[in-house]
Backbone atoms as SQL, in Angstrom:
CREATE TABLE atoms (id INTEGER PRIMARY KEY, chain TEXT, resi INTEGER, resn TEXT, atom TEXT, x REAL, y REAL, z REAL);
INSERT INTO atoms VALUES
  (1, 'A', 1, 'UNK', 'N', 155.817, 33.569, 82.399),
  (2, 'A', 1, 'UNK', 'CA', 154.932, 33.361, 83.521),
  (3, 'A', 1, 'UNK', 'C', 154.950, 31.903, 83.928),
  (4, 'A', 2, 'UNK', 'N', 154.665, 31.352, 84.997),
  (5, 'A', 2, 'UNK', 'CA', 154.563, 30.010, 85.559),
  (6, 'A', 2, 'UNK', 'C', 153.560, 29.699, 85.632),
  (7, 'A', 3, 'UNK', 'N', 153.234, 28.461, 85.697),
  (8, 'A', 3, 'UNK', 'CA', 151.913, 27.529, 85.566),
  (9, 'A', 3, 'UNK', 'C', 150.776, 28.248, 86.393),
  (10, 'A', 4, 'UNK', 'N', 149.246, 28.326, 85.723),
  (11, 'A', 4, 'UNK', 'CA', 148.374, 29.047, 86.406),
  (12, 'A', 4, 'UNK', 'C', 147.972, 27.527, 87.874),
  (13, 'A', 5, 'UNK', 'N', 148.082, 28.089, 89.009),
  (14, 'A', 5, 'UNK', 'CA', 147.685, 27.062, 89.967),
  (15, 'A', 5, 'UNK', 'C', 145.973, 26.810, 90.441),
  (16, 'A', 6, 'UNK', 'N', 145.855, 27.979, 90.556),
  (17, 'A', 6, 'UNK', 'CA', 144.318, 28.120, 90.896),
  (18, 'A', 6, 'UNK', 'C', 143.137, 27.423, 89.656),
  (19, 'A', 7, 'UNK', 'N', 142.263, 26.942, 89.441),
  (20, 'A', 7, 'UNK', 'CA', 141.523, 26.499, 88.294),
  (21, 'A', 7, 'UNK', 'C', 140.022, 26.646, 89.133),
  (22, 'A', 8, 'UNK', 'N', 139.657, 27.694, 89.794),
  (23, 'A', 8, 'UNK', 'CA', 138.458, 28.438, 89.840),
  (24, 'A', 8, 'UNK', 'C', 138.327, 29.986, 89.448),
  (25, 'A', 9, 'UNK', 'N', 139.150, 29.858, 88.483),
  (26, 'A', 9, 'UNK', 'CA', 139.130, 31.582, 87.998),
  (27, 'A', 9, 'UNK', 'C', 138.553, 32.047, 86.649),
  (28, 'A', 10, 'UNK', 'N', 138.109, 33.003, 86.416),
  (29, 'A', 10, 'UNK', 'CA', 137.334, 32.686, 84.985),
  (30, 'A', 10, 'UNK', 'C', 137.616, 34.266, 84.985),
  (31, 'A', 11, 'UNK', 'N', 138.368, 34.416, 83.239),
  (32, 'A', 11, 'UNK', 'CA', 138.366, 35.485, 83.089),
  (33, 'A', 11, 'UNK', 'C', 136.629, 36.263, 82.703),
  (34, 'A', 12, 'UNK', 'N', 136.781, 37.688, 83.348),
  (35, 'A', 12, 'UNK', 'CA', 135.713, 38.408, 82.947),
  (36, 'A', 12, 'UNK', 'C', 136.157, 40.014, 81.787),
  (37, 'A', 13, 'UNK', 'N', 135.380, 39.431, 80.830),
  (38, 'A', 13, 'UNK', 'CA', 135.904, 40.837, 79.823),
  (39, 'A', 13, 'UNK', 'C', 134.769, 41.406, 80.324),
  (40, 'A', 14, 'UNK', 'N', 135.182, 42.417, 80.008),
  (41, 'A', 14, 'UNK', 'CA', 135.239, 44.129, 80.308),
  (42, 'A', 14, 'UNK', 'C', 134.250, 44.594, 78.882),
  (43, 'A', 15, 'UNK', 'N', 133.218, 46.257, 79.524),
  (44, 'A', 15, 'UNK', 'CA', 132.263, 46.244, 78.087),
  (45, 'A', 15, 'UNK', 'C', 133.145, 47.337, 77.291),
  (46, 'A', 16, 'UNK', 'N', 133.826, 47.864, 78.067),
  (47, 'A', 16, 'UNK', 'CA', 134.773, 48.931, 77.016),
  (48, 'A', 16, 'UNK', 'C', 135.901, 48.008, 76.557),
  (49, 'A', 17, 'UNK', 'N', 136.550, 48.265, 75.530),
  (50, 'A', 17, 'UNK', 'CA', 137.447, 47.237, 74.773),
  (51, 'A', 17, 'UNK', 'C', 138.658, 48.226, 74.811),
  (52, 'A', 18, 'UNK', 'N', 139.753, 48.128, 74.573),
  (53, 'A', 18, 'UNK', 'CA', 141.015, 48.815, 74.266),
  (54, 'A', 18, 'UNK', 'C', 140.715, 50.042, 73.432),
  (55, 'A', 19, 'UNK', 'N', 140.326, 49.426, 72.114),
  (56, 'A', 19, 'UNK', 'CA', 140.085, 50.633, 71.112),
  (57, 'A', 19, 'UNK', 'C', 139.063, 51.573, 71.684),
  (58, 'A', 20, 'UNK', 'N', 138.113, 51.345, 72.259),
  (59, 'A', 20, 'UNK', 'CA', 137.386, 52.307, 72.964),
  (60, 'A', 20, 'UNK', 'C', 137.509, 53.523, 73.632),
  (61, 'A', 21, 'UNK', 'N', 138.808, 53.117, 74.580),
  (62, 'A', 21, 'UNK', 'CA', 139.738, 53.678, 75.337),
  (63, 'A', 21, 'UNK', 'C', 140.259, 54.655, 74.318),
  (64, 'A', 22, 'UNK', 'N', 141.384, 54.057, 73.362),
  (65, 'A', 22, 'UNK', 'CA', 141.979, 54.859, 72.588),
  (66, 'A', 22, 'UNK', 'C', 140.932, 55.540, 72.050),
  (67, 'A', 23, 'UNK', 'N', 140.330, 55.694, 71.197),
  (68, 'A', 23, 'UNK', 'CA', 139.547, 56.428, 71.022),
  (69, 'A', 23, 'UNK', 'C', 139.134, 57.959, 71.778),
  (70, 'A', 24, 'UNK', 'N', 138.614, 57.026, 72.779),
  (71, 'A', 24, 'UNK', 'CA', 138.553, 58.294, 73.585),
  (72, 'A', 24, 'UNK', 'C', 139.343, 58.636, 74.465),
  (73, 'A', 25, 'UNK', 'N', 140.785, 58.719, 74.659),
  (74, 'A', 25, 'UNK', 'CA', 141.717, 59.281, 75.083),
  (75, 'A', 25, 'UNK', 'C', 142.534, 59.905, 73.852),
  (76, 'A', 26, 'UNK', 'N', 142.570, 59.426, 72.567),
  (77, 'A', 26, 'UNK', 'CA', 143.350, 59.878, 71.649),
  (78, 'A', 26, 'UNK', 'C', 144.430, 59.598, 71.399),
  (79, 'A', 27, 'UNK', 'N', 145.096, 58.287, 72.305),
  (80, 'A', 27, 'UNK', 'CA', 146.243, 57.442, 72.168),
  (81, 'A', 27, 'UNK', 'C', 146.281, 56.509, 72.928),
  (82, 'A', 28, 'UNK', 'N', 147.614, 55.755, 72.053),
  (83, 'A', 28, 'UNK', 'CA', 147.028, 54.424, 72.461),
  (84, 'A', 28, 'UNK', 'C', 147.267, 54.335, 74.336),
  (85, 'A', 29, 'UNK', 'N', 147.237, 52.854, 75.129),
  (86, 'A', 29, 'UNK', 'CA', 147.710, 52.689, 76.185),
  (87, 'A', 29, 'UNK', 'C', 148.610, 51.905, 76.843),
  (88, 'A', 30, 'UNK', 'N', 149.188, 52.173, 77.760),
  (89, 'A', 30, 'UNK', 'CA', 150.863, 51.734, 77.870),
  (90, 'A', 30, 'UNK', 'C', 150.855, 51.505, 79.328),
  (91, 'A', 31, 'UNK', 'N', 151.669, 50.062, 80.070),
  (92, 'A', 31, 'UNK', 'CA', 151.852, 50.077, 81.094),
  (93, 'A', 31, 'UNK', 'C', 153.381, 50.308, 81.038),
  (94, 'A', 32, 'UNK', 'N', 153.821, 51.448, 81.834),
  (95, 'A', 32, 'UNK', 'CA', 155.341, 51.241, 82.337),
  (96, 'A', 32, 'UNK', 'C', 155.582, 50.768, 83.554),
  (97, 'A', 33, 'UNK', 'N', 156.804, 49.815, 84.138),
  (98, 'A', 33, 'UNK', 'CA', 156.586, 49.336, 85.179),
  (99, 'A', 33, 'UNK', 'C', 157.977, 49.329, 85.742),
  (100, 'A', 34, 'UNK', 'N', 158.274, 50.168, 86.913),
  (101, 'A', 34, 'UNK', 'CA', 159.508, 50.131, 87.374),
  (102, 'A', 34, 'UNK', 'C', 159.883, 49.189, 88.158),
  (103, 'A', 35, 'UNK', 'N', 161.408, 48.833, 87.807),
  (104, 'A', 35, 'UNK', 'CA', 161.395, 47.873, 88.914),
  (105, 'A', 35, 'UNK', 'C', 163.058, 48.223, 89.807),
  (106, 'A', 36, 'UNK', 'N', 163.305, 48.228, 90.994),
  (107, 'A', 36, 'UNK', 'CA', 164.680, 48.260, 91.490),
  (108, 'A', 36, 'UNK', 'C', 164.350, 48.052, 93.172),
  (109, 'A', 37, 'UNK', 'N', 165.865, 48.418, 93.702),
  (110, 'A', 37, 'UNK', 'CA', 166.193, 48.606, 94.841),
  (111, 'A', 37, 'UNK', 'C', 165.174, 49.438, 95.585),
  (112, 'A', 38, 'UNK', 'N', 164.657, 49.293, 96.755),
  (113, 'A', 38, 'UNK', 'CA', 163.879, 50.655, 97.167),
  (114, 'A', 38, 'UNK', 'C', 164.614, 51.659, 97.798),
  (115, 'A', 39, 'UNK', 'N', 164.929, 53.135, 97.469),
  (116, 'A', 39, 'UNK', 'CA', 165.569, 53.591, 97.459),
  (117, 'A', 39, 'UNK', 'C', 166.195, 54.063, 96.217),
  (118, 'A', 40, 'UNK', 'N', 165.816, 53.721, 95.260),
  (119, 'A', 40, 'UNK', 'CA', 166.815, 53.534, 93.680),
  (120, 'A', 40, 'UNK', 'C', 166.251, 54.586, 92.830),
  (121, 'A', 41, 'UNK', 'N', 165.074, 55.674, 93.337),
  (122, 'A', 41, 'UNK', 'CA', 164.470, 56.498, 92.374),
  (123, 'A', 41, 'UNK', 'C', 163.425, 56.576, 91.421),
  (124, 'A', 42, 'UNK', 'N', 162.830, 54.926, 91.496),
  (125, 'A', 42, 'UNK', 'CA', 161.806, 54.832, 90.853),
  (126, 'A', 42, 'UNK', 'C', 160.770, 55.253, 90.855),
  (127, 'A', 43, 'UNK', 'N', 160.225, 55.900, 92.253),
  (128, 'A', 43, 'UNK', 'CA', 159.382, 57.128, 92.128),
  (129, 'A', 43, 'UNK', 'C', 159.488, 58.288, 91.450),
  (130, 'A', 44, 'UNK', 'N', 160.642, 58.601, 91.790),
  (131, 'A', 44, 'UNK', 'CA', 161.044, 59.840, 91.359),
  (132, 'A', 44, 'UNK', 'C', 160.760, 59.797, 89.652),
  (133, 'A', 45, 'UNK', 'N', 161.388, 58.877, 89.127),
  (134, 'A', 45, 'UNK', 'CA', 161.439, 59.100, 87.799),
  (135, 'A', 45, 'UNK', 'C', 160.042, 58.421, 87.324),
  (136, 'A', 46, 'UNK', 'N', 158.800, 57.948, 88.135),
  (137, 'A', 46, 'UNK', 'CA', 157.829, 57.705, 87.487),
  (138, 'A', 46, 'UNK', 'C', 156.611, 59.003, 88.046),
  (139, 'A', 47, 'UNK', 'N', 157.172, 59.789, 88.703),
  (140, 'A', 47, 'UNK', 'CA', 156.252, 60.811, 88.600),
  (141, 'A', 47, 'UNK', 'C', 156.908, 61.842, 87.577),
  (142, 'A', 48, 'UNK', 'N', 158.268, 62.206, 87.494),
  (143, 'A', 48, 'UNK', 'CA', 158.732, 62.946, 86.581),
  (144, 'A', 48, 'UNK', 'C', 158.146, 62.718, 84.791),
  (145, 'A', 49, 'UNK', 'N', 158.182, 61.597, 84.891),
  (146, 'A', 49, 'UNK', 'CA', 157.590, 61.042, 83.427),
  (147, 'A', 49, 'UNK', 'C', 156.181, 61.448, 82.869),
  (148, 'A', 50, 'UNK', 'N', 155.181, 60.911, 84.839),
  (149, 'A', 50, 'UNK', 'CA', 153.816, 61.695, 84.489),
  (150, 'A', 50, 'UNK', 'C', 153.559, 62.641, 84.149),
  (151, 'A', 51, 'UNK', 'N', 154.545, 63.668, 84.413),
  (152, 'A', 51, 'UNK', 'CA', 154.330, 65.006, 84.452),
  (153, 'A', 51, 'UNK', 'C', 154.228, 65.263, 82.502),
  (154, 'A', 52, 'UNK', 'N', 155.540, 64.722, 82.171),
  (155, 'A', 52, 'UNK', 'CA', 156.032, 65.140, 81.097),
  (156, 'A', 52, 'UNK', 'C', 155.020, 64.433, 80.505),
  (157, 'A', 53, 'UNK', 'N', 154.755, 63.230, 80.636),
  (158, 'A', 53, 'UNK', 'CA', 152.868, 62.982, 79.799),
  (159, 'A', 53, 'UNK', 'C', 152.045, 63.620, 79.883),
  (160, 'A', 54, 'UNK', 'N', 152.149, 63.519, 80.589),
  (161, 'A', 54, 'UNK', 'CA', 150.814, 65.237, 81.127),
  (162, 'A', 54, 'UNK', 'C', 150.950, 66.596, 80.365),
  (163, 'A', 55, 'UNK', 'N', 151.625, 66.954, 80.514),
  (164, 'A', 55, 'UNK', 'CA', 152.310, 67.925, 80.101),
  (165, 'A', 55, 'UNK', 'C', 152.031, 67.890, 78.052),
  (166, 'A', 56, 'UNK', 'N', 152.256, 66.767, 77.224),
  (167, 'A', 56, 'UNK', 'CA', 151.935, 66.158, 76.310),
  (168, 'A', 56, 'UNK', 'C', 150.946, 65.820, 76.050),
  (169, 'A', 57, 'UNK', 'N', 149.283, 66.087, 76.884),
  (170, 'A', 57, 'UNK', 'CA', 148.140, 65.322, 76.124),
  (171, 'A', 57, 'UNK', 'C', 147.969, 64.280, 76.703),
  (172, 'A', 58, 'UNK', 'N', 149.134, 63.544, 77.298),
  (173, 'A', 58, 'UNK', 'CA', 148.988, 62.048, 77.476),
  (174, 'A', 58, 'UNK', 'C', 148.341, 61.660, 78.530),
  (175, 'A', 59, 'UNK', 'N', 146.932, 60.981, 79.004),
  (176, 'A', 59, 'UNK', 'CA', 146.715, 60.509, 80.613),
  (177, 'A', 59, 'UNK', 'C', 147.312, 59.575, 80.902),
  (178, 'A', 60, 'UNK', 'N', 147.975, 60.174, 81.989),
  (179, 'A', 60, 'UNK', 'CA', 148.817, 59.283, 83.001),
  (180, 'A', 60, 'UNK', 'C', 148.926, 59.261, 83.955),
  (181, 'A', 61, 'UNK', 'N', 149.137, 57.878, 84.912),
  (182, 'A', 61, 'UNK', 'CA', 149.005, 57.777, 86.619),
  (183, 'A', 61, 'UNK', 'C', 149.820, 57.188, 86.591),
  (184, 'A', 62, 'UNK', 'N', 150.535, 57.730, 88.082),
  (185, 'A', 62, 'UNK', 'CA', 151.285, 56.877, 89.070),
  (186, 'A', 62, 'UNK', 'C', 150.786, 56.160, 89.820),
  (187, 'A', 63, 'UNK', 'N', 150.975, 54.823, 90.174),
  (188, 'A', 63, 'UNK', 'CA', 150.500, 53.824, 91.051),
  (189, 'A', 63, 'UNK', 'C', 151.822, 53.523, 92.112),
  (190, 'A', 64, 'UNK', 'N', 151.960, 54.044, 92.828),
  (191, 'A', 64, 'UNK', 'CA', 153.003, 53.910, 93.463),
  (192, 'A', 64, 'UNK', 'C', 153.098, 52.823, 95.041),
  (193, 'A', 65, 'UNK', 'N', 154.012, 51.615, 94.850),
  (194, 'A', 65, 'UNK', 'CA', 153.677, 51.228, 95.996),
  (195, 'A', 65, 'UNK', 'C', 153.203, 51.143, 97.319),
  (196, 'A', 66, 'UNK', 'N', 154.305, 52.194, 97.580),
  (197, 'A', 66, 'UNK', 'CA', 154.275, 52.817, 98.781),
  (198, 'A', 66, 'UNK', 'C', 152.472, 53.207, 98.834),
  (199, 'A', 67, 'UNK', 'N', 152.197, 54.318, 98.333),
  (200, 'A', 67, 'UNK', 'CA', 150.805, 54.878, 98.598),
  (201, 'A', 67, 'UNK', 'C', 149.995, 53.483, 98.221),
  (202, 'A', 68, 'UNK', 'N', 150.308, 52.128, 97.605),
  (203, 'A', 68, 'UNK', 'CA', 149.083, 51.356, 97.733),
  (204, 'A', 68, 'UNK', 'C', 149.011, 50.754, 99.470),
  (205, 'A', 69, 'UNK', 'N', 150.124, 51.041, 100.217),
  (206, 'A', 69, 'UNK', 'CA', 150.252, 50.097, 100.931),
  (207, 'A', 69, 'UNK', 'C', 149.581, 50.809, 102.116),
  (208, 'A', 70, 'UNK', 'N', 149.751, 52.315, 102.189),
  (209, 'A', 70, 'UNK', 'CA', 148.865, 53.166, 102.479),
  (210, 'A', 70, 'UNK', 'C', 147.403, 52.786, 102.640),
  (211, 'A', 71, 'UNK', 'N', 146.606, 52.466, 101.753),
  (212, 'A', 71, 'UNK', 'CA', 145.255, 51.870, 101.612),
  (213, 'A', 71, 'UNK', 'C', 145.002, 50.389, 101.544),
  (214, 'A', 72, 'UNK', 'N', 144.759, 49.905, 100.739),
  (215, 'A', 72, 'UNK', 'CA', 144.319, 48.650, 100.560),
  (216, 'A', 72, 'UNK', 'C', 145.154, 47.530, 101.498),
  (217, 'A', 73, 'UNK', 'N', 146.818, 47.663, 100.724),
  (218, 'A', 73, 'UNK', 'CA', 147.503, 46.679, 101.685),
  (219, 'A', 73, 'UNK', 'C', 148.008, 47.310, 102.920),
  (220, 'A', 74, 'UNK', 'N', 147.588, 48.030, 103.555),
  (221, 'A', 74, 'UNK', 'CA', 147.986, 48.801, 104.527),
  (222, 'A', 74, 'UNK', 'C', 148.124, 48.051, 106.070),
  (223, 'A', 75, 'UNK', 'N', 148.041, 46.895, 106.059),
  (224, 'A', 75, 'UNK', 'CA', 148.487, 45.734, 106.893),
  (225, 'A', 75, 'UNK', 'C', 149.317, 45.241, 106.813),
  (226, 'A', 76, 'UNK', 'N', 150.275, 45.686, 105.559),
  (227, 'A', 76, 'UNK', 'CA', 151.001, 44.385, 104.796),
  (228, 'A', 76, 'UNK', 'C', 152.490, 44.829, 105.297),
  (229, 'A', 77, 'UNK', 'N', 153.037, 44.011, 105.645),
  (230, 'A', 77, 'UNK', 'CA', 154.692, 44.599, 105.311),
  (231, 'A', 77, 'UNK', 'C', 155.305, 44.135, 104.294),
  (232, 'A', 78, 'UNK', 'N', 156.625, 43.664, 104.796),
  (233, 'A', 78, 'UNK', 'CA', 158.007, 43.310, 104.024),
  (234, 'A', 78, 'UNK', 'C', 158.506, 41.680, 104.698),
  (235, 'A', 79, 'UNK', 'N', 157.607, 41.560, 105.447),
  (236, 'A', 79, 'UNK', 'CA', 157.884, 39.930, 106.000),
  (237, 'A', 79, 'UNK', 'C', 157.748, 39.012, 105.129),
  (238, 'A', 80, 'UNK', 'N', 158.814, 38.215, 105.233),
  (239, 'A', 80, 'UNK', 'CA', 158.298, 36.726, 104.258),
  (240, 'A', 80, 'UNK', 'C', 156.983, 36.530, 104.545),
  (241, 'A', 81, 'UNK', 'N', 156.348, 36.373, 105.003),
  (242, 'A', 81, 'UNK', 'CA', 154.700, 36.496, 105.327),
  (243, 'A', 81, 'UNK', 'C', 153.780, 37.503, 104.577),
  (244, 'A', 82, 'UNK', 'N', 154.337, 38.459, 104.655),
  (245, 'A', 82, 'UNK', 'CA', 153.576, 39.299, 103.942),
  (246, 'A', 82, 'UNK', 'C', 153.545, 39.336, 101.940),
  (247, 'A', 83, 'UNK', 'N', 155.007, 38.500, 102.228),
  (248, 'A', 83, 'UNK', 'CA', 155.455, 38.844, 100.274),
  (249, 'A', 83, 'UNK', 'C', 154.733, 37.534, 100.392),
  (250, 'A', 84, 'UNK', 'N', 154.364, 36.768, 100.741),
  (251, 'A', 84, 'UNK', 'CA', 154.095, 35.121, 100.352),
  (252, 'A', 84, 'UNK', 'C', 152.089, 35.868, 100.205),
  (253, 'A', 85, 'UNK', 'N', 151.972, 36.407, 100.703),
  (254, 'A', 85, 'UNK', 'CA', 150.603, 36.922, 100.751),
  (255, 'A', 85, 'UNK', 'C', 150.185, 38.104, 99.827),
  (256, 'A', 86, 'UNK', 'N', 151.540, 38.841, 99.415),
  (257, 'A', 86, 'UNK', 'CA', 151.518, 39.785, 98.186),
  (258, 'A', 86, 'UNK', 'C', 151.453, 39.015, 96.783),
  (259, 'A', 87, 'UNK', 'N', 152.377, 37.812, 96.589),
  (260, 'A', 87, 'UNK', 'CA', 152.980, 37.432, 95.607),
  (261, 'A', 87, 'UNK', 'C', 150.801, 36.166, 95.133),
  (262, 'A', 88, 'UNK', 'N', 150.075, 36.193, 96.202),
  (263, 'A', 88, 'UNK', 'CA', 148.956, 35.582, 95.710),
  (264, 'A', 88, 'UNK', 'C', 147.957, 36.366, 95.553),
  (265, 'A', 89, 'UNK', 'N', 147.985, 37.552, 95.328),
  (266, 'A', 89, 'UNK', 'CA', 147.482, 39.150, 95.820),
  (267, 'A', 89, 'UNK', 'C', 146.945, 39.574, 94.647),
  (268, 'A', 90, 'UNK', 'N', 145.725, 40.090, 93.694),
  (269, 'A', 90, 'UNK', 'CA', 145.371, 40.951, 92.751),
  (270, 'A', 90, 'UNK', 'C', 146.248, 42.846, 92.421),
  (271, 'A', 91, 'UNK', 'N', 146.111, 42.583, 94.373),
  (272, 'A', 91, 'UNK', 'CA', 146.666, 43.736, 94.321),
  (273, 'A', 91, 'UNK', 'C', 148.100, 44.252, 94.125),
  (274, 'A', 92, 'UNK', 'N', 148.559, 45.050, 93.628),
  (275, 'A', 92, 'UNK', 'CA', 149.912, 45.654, 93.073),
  (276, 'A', 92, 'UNK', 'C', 151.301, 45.682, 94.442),
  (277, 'A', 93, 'UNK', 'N', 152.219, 45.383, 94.002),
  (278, 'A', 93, 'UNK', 'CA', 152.915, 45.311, 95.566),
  (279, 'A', 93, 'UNK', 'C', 154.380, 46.020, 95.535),
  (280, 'A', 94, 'UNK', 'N', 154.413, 46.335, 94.317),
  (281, 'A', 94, 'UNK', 'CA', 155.444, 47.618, 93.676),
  (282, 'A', 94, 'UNK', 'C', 155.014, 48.776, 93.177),
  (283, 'A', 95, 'UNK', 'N', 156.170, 49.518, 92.703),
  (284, 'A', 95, 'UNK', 'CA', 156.173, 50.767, 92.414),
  (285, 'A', 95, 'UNK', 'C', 155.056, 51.183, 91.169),
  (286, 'A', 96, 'UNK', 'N', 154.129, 50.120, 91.282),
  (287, 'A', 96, 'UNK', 'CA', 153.052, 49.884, 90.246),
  (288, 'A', 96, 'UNK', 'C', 152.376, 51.137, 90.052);
């Protein structure tokens, strides 16, 4: 990661903790995170996966770019403008 720039940010923990989670899901938790070409299938194979978690016990979501851009960033494009405004963004700007 590169130097944090901002120095008005203060992390806030959270009252559920990890183990909490596990606990009450019954395993542990995992980010997978695709990354490629758009066009390259990474949807495809991150809903195929959900399934098969699913399918296993496991809770799992797709966060899929596209549908964030749908909502929240739904202003946003693919302009240098827009990635310069993604890349300072909380919000997810891939196949997240």
């Amino acid at each position: 990661m590169g130097e944090q720039k901002a120095t008005n940010i203060v992390w806030h923990q959270g009252a559920v903790t990890r183990a909490d989670r596990e606990r009450l899901n019954g395993h542990r938790g995992a980010t997978v995170w695709f990354t490629g070409l758009s066009g390259s299938g990474k949807s495809t194979i991150a809903v195929a996966l959900e399934k098969a978690l699913w399918e296993r016990g496991v809770h799992a979501f797709v966060l899929d770019g596209d549908n964030v851009r749908h909502g929240l960033n739904k202003n946003l494009g693919f302009s240098p403008a827009s990635a310069r405004w993604r890349s300072c963004s909380p919000t997810p700007a891939s196949s997240r």
